[in-house]
C-alpha positions as CSV (number, residue, x, y, z in Angstrom):
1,X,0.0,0.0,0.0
2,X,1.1,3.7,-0.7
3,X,0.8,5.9,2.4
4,X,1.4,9.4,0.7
5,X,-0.8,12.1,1.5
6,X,-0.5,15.9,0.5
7,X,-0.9,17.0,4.0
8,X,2.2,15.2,5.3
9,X,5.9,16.5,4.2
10,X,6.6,13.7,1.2
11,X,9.7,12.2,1.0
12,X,11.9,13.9,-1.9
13,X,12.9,12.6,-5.7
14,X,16.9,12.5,-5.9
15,X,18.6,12.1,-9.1
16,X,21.7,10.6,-7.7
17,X,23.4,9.1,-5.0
18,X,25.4,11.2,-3.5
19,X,22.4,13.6,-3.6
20,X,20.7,11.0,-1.5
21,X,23.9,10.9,0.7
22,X,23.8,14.4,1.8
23,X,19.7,14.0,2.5
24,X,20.7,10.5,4.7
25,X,23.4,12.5,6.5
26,X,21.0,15.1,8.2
27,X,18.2,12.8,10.1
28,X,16.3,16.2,11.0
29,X,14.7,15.9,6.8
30,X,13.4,12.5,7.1
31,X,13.2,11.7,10.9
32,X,9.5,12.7,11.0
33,X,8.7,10.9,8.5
34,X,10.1,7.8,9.3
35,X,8.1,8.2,13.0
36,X,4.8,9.2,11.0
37,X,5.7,5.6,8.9
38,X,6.2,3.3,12.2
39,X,3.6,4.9,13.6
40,X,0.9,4.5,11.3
41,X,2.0,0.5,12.3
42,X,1.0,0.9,15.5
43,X,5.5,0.9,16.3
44,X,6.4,2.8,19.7
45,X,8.4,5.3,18.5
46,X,9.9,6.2,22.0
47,X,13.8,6.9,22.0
48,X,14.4,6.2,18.4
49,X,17.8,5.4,17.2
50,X,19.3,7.0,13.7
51,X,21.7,4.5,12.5
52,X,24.4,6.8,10.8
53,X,26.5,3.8,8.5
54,X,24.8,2.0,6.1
55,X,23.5,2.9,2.7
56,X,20.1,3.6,3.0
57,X,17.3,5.2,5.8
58,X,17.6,2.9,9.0
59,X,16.1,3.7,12.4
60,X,15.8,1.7,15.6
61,X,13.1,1.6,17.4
62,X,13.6,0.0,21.1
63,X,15.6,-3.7,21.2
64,X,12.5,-5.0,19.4
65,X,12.3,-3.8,16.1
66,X,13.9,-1.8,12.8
67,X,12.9,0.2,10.0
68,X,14.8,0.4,6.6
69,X,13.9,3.2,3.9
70,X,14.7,2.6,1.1
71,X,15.2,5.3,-1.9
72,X,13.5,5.0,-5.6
73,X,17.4,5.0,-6.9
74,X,18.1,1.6,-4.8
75,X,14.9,-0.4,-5.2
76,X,17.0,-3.1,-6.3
77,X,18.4,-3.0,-2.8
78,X,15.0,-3.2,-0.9
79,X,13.6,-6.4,-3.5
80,X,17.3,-7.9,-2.5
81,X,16.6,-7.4,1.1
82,X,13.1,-8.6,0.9
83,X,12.8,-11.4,-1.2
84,X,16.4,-12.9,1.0
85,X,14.9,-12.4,4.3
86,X,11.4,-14.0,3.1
87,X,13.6,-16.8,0.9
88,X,15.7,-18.0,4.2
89,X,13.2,-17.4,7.1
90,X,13.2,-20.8,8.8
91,X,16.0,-22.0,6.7
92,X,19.0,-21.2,8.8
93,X,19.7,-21.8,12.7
94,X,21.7,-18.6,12.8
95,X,19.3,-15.4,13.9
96,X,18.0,-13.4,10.7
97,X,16.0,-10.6,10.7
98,X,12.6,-11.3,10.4
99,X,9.8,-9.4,8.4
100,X,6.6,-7.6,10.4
101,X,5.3,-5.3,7.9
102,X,6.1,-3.3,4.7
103,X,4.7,-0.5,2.3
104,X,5.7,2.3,0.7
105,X,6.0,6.2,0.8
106,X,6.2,9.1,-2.1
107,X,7.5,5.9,-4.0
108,X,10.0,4.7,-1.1
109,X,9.6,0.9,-0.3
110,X,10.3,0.2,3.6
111,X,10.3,-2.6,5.9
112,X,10.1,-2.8,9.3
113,X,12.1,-5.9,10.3
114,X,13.2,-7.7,14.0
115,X,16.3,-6.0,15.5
116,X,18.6,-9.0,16.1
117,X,20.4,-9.1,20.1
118,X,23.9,-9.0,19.9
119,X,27.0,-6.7,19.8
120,X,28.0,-5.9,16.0
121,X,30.9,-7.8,14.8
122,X,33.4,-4.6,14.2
123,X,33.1,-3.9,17.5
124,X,34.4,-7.1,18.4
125,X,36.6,-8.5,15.9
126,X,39.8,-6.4,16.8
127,X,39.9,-7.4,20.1
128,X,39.3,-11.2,20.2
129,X,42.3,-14.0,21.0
130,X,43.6,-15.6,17.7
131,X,42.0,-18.8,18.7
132,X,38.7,-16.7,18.8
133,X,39.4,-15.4,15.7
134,X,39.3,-19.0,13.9
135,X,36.3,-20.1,15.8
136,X,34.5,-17.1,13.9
137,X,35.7,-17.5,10.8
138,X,35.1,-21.7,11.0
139,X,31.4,-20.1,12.0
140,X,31.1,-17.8,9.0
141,X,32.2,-20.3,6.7
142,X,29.9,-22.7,8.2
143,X,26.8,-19.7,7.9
144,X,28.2,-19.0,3.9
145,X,27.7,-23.2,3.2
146,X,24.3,-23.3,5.2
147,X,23.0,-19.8,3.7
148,X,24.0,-21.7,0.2
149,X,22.2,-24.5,0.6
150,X,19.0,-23.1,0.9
151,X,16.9,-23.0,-2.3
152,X,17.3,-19.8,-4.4
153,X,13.3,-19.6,-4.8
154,X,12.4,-16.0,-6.3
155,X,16.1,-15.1,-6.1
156,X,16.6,-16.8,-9.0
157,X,15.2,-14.2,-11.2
158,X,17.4,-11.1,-9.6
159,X,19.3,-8.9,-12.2
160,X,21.9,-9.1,-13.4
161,X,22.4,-13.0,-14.0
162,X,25.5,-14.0,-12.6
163,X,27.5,-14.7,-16.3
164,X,26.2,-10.9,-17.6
165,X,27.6,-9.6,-14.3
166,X,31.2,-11.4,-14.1
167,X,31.5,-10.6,-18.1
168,X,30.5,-7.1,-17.6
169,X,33.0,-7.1,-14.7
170,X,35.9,-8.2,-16.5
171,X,35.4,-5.8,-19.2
172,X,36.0,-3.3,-17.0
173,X,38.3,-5.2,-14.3
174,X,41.3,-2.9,-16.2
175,X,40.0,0.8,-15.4
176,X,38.3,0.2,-12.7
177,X,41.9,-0.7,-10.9
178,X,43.7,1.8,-12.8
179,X,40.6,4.4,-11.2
180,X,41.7,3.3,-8.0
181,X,45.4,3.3,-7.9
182,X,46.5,-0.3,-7.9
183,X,49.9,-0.3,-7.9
184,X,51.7,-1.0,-11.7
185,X,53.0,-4.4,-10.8
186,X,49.8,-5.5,-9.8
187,X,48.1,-4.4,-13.1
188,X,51.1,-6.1,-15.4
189,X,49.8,-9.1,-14.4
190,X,45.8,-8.4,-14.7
191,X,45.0,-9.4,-18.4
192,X,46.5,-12.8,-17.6
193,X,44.3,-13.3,-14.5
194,X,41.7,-12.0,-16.4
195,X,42.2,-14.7,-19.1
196,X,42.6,-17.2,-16.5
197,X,39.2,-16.4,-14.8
198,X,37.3,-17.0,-17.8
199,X,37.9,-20.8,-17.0
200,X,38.4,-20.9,-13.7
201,X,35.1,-19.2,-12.8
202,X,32.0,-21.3,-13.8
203,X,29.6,-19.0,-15.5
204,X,26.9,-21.7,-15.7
205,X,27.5,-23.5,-12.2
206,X,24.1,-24.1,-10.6
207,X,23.6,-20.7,-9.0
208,X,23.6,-20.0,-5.1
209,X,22.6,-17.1,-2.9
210,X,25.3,-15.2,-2.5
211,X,25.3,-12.2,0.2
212,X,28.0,-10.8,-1.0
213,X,29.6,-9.0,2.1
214,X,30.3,-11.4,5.4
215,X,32.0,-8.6,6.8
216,X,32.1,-7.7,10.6
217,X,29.5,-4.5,9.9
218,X,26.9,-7.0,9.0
219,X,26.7,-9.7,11.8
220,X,26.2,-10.2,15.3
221,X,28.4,-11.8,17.9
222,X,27.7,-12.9,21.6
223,X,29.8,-13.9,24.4
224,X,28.9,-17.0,26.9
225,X,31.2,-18.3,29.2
226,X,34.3,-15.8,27.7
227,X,33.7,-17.4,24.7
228,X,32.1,-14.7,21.5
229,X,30.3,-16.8,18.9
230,X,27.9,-15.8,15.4
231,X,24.6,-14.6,16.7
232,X,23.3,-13.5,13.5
233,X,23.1,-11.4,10.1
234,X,21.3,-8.6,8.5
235,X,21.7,-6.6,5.5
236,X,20.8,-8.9,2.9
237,X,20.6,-5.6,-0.1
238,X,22.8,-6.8,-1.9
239,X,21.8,-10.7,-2.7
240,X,22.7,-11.8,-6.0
241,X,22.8,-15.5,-7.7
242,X,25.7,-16.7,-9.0
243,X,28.9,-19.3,-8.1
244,X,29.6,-20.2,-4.4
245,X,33.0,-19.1,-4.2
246,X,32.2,-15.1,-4.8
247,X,31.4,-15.5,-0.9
248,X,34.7,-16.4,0.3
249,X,36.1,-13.1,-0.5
250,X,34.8,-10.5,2.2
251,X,36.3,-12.7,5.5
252,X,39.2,-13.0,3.1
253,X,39.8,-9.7,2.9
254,X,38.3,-8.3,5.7
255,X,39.3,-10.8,8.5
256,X,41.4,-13.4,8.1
257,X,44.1,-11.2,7.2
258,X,46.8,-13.6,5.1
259,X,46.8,-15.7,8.9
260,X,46.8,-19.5,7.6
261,X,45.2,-21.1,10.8
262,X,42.3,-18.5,9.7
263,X,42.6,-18.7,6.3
264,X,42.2,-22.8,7.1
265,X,38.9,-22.1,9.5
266,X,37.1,-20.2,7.0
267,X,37.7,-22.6,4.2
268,X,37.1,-25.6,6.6
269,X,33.8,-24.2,8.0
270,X,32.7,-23.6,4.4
271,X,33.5,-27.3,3.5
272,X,37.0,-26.8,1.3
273,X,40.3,-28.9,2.5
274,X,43.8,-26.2,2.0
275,X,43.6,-24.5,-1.3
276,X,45.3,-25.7,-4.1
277,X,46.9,-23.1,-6.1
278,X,43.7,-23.3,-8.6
279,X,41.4,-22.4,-6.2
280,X,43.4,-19.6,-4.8
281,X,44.0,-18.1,-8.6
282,X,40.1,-18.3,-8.9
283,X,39.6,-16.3,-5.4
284,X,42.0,-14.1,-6.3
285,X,40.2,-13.4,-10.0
286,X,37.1,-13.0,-7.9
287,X,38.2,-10.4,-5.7
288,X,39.7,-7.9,-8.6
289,X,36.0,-8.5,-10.2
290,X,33.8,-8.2,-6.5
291,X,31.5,-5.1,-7.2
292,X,32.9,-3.7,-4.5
293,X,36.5,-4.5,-5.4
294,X,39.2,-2.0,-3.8
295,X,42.2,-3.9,-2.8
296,X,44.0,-0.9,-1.7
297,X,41.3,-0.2,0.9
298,X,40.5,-4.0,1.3
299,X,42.9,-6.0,2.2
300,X,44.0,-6.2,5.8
301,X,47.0,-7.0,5.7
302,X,49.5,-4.8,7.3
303,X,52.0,-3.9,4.3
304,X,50.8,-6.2,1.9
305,X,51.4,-3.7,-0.7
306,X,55.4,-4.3,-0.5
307,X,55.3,-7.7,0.8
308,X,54.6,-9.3,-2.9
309,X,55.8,-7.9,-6.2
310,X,52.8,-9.6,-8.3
311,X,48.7,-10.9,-8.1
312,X,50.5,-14.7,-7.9
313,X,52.3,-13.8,-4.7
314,X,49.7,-12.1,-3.2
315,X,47.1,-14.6,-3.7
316,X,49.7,-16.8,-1.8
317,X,49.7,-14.0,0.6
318,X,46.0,-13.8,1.0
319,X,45.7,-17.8,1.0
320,X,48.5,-19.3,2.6
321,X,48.4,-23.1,3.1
């Protein structure tokens, strides 16, 4: 249903993103908005809670629930977000948020969804032991494997298909690093990884749901007994379809940090013995073409930029055995 109505302030058209941004940025234009919205659900909209990260509107209300705002521009993020979270409810033993209503305003979709319990992972993950660490990771790989065996249902039919995106990717794999400063002996060797990927990535593998950023800004961990395990995961915007592996690549980056007893948790949790050096070429091909590829930003690993002189060593860096 559309709840728009003259009398209320309606929510405003943006032709781009970063016109969005600057709208997100100061809560004071949309706040009253989003109240009138959870109100007219029959929400409590005592002590809300503006959530300043993220990409689109997103305000807590309470421990109990959450609603998410989506803009006209990223609709694609809000049927992502919806179809995942109705395609894996009662599918997974880890905590996902769970739908209680929807609609839409001036042409913004929203949910309101179940705020998970739990203390957000980037909080966290600095701080744990190294034997921690690996526990998580074996956990996440374990979430990637069970997310993926769940059936892809309406997913299926998301946009882009998953060969249209990795071909579109590699076609412009080459700028898009040059763009972003990768460093010349990184890009010497680019066309060849690049002509490697073409085999090594299955373009017509049967297709999985893919959430495309296990990072520590998008799940929950609890502690019992001194000891912090998965509690859960949200964001689910940007679902796609496509070949198993893509997954491995935001705890690659993001956590495991080039560490091999990591390294082996992840890829053990996920169901994968050591990586052979096929598999790590194919990671490494996957990371250069991830839409959010950056490796300069990305890859935390202290100095990894004048550890290894080309993309073979650092995928040996990234994925020691």
């Amino acid at each position: 249903m559309d709840l728009a109505n003259s009398t209320r302030k309606p929510l405003p058209a943006f032709a781009d993103a970063q016109s969005f941004r600057t709208f997100r940025s100061d809560p004071q234009q949309w706040l009253p908005i989003a109240l009138d919205i959870a109100r007219s659900h029959g929400v409590d909209t005592g002590a809300p809670h503006v959530f300043s990260t993220g990409t689109n509107l997103v305000i807590g209300f309470g421990h109990a629930l959450i609603l998410k705002i989506f803009p006209p521009l990223l609709r694609a993020q809000f049927i992502s977000e919806r179809g995942s979270l109705m395609q894996l409810a009662g599918r997974l033993h880890l905590p996902i948020p769970e739908i209680v209503a929807e609609g839409s305003r001036d042409g913004w979709p929203y949910l309101i969804i179940t705020r998970l319990s739990g203390t957000l992972g980037s909080e966290v993950w600095p701080h744990l032991p190294e034997a921690q660490k690996e526990r998580v990771l074996r956990q996440i790989g374990e979430a990637i494997a069970a997310v993926q065996r769940a059936p892809l249902g309406p997913l299926a039919e998301l946009e882009p298909r998953w060969d249209a995106f990795m071909r579109a990717q590699m076609r412009a794999c080459r700028s898009r690093h040059e763009h972003l400063g990768l460093a010349p002996k990184f890009l010497a060797g680019l066309d060849d990884l690049l002509r490697d990927a073409a085999t090594l990535i299955p373009m017509d593998a049967p297709p999985v749901i893919l959430i495309g950023e296990y990072i520590p800004e998008n799940f929950l961990l609890a502690c019992h007994d001194d000891q912090w395990a998965l509690a859960g995961l949200f964001d689910f915007g940007d679902v796609r379809a496509g070949f198993r592996d893509y997954d491995l690549l935001g705890p690659s980056a993001f956590m495991a940090a080039g560490r091999p007893g990591r390294v082996r948790s992840l890829l053990e949790g996920f169901g994968y013995a050591k990586p052979d050096f096929a598999l790590k070429r194919r990671l490494m091909a996957l990371m250069l073409l991830h839409h959010a590829s950056d490796l300069n930003s990305h890859i935390c690993i202290e100095g990894w930029q004048e550890q290894v002189d080309d993309l073979v060593e650092l995928q040996e860096l990234i994925w020691p055995e």
